[in-house]
C-alpha positions in Angstrom: -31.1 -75.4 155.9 -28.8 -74.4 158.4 -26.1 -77.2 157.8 -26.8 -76.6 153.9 -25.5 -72.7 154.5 -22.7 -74.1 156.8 -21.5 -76.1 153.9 -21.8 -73.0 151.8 -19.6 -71.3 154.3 -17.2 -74.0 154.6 -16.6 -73.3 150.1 -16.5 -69.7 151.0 -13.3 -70.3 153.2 -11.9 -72.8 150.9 -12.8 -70.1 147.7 -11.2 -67.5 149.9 -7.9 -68.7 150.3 -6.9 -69.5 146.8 -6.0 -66.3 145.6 -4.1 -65.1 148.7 -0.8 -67.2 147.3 -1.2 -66.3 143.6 0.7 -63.6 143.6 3.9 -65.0 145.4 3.6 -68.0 142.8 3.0 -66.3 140.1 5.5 -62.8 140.3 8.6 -64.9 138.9 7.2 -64.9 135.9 5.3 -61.5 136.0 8.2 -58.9 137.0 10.0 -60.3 134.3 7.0 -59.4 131.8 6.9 -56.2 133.3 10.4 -55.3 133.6 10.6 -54.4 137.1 12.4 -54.9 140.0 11.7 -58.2 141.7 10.9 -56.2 144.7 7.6 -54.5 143.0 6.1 -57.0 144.5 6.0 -55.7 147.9 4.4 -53.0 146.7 1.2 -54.6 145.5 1.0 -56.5 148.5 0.9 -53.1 150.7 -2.0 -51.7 148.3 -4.3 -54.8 148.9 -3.2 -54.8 152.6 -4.3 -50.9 153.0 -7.3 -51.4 151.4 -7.9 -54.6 153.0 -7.2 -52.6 156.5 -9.8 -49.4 155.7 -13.1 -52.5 154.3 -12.0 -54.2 157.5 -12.8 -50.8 159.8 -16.0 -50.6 157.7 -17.4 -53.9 158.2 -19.4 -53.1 161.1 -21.3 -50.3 159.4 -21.9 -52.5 156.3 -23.2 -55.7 157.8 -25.7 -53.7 160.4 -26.9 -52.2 156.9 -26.6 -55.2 154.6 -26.3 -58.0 156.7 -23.7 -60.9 156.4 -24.8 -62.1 153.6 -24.9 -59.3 151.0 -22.5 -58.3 152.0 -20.1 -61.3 151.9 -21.7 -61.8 148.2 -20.8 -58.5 147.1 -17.2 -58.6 148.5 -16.7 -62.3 146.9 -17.9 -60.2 143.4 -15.5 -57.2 143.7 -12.5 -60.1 144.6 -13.7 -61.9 141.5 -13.6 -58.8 139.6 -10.3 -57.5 140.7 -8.7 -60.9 139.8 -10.1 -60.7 136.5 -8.5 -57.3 135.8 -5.1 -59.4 137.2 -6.1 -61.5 134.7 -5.9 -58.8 131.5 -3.8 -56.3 133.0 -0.4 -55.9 130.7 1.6 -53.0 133.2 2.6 -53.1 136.7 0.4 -49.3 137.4 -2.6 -51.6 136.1 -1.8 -54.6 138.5 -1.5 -51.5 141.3 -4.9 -50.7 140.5 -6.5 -53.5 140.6 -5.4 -54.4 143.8 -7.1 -51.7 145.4 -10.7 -53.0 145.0 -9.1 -56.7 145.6 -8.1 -55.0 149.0 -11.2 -53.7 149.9 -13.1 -56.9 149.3 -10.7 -59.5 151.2 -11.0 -57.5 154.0 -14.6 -56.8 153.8 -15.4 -60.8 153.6 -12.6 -61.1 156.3 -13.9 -59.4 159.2 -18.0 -59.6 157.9 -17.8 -63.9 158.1 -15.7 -64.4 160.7 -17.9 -62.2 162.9 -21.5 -64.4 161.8 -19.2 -67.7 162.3 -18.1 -66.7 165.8 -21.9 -65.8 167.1 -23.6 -68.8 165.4 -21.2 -71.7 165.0 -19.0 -73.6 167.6 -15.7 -73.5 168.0 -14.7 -76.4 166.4 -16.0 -74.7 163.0 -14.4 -71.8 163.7 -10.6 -73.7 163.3 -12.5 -76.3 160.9 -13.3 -73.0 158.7 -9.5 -71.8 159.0 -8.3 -75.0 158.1 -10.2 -75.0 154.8 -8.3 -71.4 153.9 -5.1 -72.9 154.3 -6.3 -75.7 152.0 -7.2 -73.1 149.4 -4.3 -70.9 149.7 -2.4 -73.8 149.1 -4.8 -74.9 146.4 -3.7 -71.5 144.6 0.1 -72.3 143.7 -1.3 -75.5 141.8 -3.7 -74.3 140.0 -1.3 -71.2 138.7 1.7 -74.3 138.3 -1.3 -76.1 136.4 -1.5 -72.7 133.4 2.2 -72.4 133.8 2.9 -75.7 133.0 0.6 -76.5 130.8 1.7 -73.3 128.3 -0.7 -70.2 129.4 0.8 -67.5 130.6 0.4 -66.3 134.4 -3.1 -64.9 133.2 -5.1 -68.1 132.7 -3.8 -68.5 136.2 -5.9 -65.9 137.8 -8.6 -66.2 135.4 -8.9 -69.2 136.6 -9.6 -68.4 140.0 -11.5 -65.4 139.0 -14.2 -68.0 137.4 -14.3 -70.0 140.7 -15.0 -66.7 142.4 -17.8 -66.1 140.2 -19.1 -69.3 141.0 -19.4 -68.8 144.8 -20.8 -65.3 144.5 -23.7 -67.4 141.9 -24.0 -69.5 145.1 -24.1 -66.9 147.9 -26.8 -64.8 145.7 -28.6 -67.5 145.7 -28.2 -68.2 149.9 -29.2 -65.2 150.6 -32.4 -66.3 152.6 -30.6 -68.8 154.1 -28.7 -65.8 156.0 -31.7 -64.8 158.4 -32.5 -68.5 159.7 -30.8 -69.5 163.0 -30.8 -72.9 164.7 -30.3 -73.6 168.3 -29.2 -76.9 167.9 -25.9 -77.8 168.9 -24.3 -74.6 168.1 -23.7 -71.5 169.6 -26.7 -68.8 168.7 -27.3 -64.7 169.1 -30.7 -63.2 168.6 -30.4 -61.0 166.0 -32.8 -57.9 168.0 -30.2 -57.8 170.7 -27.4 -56.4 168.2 -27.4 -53.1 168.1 -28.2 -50.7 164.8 -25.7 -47.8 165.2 -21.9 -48.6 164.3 -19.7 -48.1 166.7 -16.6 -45.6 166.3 -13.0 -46.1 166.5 -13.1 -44.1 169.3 -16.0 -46.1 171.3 -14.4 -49.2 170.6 -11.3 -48.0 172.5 -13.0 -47.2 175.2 -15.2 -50.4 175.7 -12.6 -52.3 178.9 -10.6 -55.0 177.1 -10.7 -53.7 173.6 -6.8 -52.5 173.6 -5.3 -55.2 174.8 -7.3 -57.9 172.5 -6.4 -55.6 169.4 -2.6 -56.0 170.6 -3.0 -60.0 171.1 -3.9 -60.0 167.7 -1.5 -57.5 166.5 1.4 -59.7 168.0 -0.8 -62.8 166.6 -0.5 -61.8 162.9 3.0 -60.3 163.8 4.5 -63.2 164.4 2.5 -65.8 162.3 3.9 -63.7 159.2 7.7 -63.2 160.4 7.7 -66.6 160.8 6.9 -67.6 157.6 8.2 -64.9 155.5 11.8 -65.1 157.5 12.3 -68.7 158.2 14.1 -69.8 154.6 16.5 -66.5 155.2 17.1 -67.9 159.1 18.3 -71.3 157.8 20.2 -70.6 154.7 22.0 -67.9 156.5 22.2 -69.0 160.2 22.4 -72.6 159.7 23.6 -72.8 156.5 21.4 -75.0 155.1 20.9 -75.1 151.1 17.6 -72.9 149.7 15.8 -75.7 147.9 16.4 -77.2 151.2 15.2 -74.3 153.5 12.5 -73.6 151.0 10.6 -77.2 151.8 11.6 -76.8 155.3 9.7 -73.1 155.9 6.6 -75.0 154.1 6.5 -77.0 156.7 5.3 -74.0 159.4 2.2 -73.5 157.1 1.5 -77.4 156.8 1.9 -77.1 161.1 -1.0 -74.5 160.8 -3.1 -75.9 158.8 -2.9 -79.9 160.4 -2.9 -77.8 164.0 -6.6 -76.2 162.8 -7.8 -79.8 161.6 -6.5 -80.9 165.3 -8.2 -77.9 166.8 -11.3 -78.4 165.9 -11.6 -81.9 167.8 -9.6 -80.3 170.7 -12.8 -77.3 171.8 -14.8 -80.3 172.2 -12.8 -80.4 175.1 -11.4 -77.0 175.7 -12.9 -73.4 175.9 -11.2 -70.4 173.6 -9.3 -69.2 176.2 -7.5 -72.6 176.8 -7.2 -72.9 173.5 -4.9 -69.7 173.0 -3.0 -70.5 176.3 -2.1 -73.8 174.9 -1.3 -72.7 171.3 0.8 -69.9 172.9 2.4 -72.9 175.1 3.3 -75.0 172.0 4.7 -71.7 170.4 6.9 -71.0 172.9 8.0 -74.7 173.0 9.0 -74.5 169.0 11.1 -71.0 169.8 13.2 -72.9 172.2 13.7 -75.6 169.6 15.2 -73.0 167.3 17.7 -71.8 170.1 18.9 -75.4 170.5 22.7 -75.3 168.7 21.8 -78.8 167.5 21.3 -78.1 163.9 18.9 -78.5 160.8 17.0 -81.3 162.1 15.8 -79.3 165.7 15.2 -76.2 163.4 12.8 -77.5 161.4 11.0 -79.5 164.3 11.0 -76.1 165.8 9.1 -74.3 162.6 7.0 -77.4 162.5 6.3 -76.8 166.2 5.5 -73.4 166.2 3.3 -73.3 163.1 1.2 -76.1 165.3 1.0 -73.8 167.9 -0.5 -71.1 165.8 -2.9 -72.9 164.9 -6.1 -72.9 168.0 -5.0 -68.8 168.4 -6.0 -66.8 165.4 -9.6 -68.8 165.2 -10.4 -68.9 169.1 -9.4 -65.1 169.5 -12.2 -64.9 166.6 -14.7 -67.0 168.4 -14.4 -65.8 172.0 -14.9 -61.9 170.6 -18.8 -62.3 171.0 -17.7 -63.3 174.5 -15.7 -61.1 175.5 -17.6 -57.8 174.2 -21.1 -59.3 173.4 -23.2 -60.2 170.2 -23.7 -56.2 169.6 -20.5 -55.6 169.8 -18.4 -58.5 168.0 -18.8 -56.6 164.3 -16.7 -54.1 165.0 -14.5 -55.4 167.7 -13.5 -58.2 164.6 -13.1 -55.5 162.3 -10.6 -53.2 164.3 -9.5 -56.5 165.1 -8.5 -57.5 161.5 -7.4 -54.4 161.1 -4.4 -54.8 163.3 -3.5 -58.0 162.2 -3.0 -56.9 158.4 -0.4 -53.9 160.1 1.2 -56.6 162.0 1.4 -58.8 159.2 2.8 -55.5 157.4 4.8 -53.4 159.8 6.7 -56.5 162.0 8.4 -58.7 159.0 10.1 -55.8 157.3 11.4 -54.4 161.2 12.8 -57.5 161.5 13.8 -57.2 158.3 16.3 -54.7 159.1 17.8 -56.1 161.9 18.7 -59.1 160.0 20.1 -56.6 157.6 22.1 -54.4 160.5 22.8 -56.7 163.3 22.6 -60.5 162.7 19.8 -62.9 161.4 20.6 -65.1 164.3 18.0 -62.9 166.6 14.9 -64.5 164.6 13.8 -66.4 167.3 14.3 -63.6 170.1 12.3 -61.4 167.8 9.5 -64.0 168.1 10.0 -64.5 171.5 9.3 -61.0 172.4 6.6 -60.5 170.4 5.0 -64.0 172.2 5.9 -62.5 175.4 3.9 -59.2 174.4 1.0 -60.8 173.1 0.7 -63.4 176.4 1.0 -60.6 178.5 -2.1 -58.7 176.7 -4.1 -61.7 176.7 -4.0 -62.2 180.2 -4.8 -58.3 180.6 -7.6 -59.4 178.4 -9.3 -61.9 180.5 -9.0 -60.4 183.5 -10.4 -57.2 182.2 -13.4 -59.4 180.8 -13.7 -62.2 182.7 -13.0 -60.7 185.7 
């Protein structure tokens, strides 16, 4: 039973990660229906991200009520539904509505599953699990290319995906008592009395030794993950000069680094503990930032991307698992939700500051910008550990 509901979340990640492209795939076609700016699509992606940010500071208070599974069920129905009223909505104000409860249940999900992985499952599911996202997400373009192509409108696309939502929450309702069973067996276990009942505030969890500086790891995580991929065609086209079908294939391959890196990682915590883990993905990171300093052109730059999407790969999962660690089993709910939190304002605030100084100064300071922010989150890391581990 306990390997059947590990397969079950294993689909959940997969399901989970195919509507989070849809929207960049899919708004070439839809501004132009709408008559809008290209740029409207920003502001979409802010509303899901702010509601996405408040479900993710509420997650603690919801599972110690629900549990897990309800209330991963229930978020997987509210994503469903929201992508269904994608799916029929004919005005940008509608799609802006919608995205609110779409918000509130990614981030919900988010925090709520990652958190039950991390005390019950090993490490090597943990990156496992995150590969199967990144699977999904890029699952998502192809299966909106799939309506496009074949003469449905951007709809079908997200209808689509909707009716594979609806699936999973069929199958979750239906795990349900699977939730409450543990197994000792080969995987890392909590007991359930030793979590704690009251939620903890935003203000407790500031004050538990460690909690600020893991927030800002994971801040500068999400911070740079995101610049990376959202700036990387600009860098090249602009800096290097490279053409944009060209730079285009080349930034896709930072997200195919990420996701073969978390297929890697998951054979590599057989070997290595979380912390290790970070250290050497931070290591690798900082290995592909020097690559895209080298003056030797197109060829070192996108070895570099490559590079430093490979080194992403152990962090964002084995900050995840070692939370439990870190702050203990009663604890980890809401550490992981203030923790997801701050990645979706990093992923949110950092791109568009860099942004700007492409804009003002020069686009050449893309990797300095990642630098420092790899400098920052190394530095709060190690604050981390010794704050923790003493």
């Amino acid at each position: 039973m306990f390997h059947l509901l590990l397969a079950i979340i294993y689909l959940a990640f997969i399901s989970l990660g195919l509507p989070d492209s849809l929207l960049g795939s899919a708004w070439p076609v839809m501004y132009q229906e709408f008559s809008v700016p290209v740029s409207y699509a920003g502001a979409i992606s802010m509303i899901i991200s702010a509601g996405t940010i408040i479900s993710s500071l509420q997650t603690d208070r919801l599972t110690k009520k629900l549990g897990t599974g309800k209330v991963t069920a229930f978020s997987v129905l509210l994503t469903a539904v929201s992508l269904f009223g994608f799916s029929i909505s004919h005005s940008f104000f509608a799609l802006c509505l919608w995205a609110v409860p779409y918000g509130l249940g990614a981030g919900c999900v988010d925090a709520s599953l990652n958190n039950y992985v991390a005390l019950h499952y090993a490490s090597r599911h943990m990156s496992w699990l995150h590969c199967m996202w990144g699977l999904g997400a890029s699952l998502g373009p192809y299966i909106m290319g799939y309506a496009l192509s074949g003469g449905q409108s951007w709809n079908m696309g997200y209808r689509y995906i909707a009716m594979l939502q609806v699936i999973l929450t069929a199958i979750l309702l239906f795990s349900l008592p699977l939730w409450k069973k543990q197994s000792t067996i080969g995987e890392n276990t909590e007991d359930a009395r030793g979590v704690q009942n009251e939620p903890l505030s935003l203000a407790q969890i500031f004050r538990i030794p460690g909690a600020k500086e893991v927030i800002i790891t994971f801040f500068c995580y999400c911070a740079l993950e995101q610049t990376t991929g959202l700036w990387a065609s600009s860098y090249l086209v602009l800096h290097w000069g490279i053409g944009s079908e060209t730079a285009a294939n080349f930034a896709s391959m930072f997200y195919i680094g990420i996701t073969g890196g978390r297929a890697l990682s998951g054979f590599l915590t057989m070997k290595l503990n979380d912390e290790q883990m970070i250290r050497l993905g931070q290591a690798v990171i900082m290995l592909g930032i020097v690559l895209l300093f080298l003056p030797f052109g197109q060829g070192t730059a996108l070895l570099g991307l490559i590079v430093v999407g490979v080194g992403c790969a152990p962090v964002y999962p084995s900050i995840i698992h070692s939370t439990p660690e870190h702050f203990g089993a009663d604890k980890s709910q809401a550490m992981i939700g203030v923790q997801m939190a701050a990645a979706y304002v990093g992923s949110c605030l950092m791109p568009p500051v860099f942004g700007l100084i492409a804009n003002h100064i020069n686009v050449a300071l893309y990797p300095v910008y990642l630098l420092l922010i790899l400098a920052l989150m190394v530095l709060m890391h190690e604050r981390l550990l010794k704050k923790t581990m003493g």
